[in-house]
NUKERO-689508 format. One record per residue (C-alpha): x, y, z. Coordinates in steps of 0.25 Angstrom, whole numbers, plus 5000, padded with zeros to 4 digits. Layout:
BEGIN
XYZ...
END
This chain:
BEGIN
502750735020503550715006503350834999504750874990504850724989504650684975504550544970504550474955503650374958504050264945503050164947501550104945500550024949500350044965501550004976502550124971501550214967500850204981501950234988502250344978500750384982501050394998502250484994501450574986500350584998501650625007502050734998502950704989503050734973502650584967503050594951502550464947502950414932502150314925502350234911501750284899500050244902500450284917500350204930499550064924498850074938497950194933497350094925496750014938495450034934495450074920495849914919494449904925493549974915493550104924493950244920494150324932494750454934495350434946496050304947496050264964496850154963497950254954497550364962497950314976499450274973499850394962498950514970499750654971500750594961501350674948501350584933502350584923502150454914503650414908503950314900505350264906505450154896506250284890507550334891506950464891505850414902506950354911507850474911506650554915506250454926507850464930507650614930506550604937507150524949508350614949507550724956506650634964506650604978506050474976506150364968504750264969504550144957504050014954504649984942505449844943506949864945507449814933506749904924507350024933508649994934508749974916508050114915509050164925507850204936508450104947509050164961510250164957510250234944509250354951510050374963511250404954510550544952509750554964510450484976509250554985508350464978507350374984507250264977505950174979505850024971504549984973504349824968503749694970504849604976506149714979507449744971508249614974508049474972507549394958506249464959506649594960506249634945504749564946503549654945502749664958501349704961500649674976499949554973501249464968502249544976501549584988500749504991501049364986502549354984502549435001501749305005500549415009499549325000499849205007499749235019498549315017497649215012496949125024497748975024497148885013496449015005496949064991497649194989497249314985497649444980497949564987497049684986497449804976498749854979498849824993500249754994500549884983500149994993500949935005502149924997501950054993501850105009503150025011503950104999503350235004504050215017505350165011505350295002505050405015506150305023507150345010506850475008507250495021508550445020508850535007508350665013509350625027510450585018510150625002510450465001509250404992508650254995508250124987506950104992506449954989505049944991504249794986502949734987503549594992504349675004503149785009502349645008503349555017503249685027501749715027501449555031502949565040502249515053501849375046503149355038503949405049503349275057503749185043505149235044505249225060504549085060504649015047503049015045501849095046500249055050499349065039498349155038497149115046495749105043494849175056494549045063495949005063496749125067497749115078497249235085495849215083495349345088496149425078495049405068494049455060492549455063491049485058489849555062488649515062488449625051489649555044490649655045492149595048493049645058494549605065494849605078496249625082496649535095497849605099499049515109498549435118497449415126497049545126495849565118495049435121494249465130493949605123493449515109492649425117491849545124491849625111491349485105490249475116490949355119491349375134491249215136492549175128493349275136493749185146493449045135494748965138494648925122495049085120495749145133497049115126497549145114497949015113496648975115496049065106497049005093496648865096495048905099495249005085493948965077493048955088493549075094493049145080491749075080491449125091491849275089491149265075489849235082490149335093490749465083489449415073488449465083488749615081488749695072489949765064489449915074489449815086490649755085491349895082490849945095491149805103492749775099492949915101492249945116493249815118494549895111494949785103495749805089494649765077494349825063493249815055493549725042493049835031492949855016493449955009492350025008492350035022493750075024493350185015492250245025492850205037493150355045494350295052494950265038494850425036495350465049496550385049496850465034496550325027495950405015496250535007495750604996496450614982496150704971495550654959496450634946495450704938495850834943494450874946494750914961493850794966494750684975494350524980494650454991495850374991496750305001497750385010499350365011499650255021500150365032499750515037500450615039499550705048499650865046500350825032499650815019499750655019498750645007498750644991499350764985498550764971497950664961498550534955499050604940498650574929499750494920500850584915500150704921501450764926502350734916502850854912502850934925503750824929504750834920504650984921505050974933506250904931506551004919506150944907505751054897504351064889504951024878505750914883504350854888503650854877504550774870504550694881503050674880503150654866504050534866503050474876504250474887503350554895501750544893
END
């Protein structure tokens, strides 16, 4: 979908380089420069005793990409970068704003040479306001500054933190978008774009429903525990065989009668404690007493077959391990297979790009590199000579 797009991808750790990751699964030429010692995410679990070939965690966000390790505390390094982003079509980094705009790497100084550019800022709180320049990652920016952990957590429960990259990987959704949005607008009009992606705003949008509520009304419910939720049939449920699920109760009134028969519950149906919504809020704990019991008597194959002979909306509540040899997963495209870093022609599972693109080649395009791997079919590309390169390399401007 994006081949002849290419894209310096100036960044590390996991939100930019993950939206970096679904651009080079759509096609285009990812040239991804790390500092000297390369991405410090390649060292997930070397910080754990472990010494992997293939890195999973580096793998997913940096697969199909090209390396070049540059040391842009330099004069030299900069004026490579700069040269660099003269050609590109994109623009993608993490790096705070302050340290771009003193190495001459900010928006305004690029498009100066390249006024097609895309530009994509990628940080924890924006590029405005006293906390532009802070550093972000998902759990601070994300997840607690957004008010996603508070909300979260059941009323009178502690926080906790969010799991490994999560608030990282929907940012880097949300900047992959903004970028295909821009590039549309420069290949219309030959005009490039700012694009200002941030932890703190794909956070505000992802849980957008609840704060549009706080902003609308002036307040928000807590979260509730199960016996105390407003809608009590939008819960969660166990088998006899201890296997949770969810049930979904759509608008209305409509799927009642539907929960009680799949329940083997036909009694409550016309129970004037539960024939109203209104009835069912006030009644809430007894009402999920008495489905426990009820759900509790069949097992996890029992209640598969009963809520769905009644077409209700449920989901088993599953581990990953689960996920990972569920056949719908596969079907809908959720995994894909990546070639192995060691060059050995062998490839692991991994997860898939966020959308597909049926009849297109939607998937990884080659490895993660190795660091530095690239860098100096890089800049022969951009016509540095061999000699010129082995100087480079022996300053250490380039590794």
């Amino acid at each position: 979908m994006l081949e002849g797009i290419r894209v310096i991808e100036h960044a590390t750790y996991m939100a930019a380089p993950g939206a970096g990751g679904i651009l080079s699964d759509w096609g285009a030429d990812v040239i991804k420069i790390e500092p000297p010692g390369g991405d410090p995410i390649r060292n997930f679990f070397a910080t754990i005793g472990t010494d992997l070939q293939d890195n999973p965690v580096f793998d997913f966000d940096n697969r199909g990409k090209r390396s070049i390790m540059l040391d842009t505390r330099t004069a030299e390094g900069q004026k490579i970068l700069r040269e660099l982003a003269s050609e590109a079509d994109v623009f993608l980094t993490n790096v705070r704003p302050g340290g771009l705009s003193r190495s001459g790497l900010d928006y305004e100084s690029l498009k100066q040479t390249n006024p097609k550019l895309v530009y994509c800022s990628l940080t924890g709180f924006g590029l405005e306001g006293d906390d532009a320049d802070k550093p972000g990652f998902d759990v601070a920016s994300f997840w607690s500054r957004a008010g996603v952990a508070s909300i979260t957590v059941p009323k009178g429960q502690d926080p906790f933190p969010i799991r490994t990259a999560f608030g990282d990987h929907t940012t880097s959704m949300a900047a992959a978008a903004g970028i295909c949005a821009a590039l549309v607008q420069a290949q219309r009009t030959g005009k490039g774009q700012l694009v200002e992606a941030s932890l703190l705003r794909a956070a505000l949008f992802a849980m957008g429903s609840d704060f549009a509520i706080q902003l609308f009304f002036g307040r928000i419910g807590s979260t509730k525990s199960r016996h105390e939720q407003i809608q009590p049939l939008m819960n969660f449920f166990k088998t006899k065989d201890d296997s949770w699920f969810c049930i979904v109760s759509r608008q209305g009134n409509v799927d009642w009668a539907p929960i009680c028969r799949a329940a083997d519950r036909p009694d409550l149906i016309d129970d004037d404690r539960f024939t109203s919504a209104k009835g069912r809020r006030k009644n809430s704990a007894i009402l999920v007493d008495y489905l426990d019991e009820a759900f509790g008597a069949f097992t996890k194959a029992e209640i598969t077959e009963r809520l769905d002979a009644e077409s209700l909306a449920w989901a088993p509540v599953q581990t990953l391990a689960e996920v990972a040899a569920d056949p719908q997963v596969m079907a809908a495209g959720g995994i894909t297979e990546v070639p192995s870093a060691s060059g050995d022609g062998t490839s692991f599972k991994s997860p898939a790009s966020p959308i597909r693109f049926p009849g297109s080649d939607d998937g990884p395009k080659g490895p993660s590199p190795k660091p530095g791997q690239h860098s100096r079919s890089v800049l022969e590309q951009i016509g540095y000579s061999g000699t010129e390169i082995d100087d480079l390399l022996a300053k250490k401007v380039i590794t």
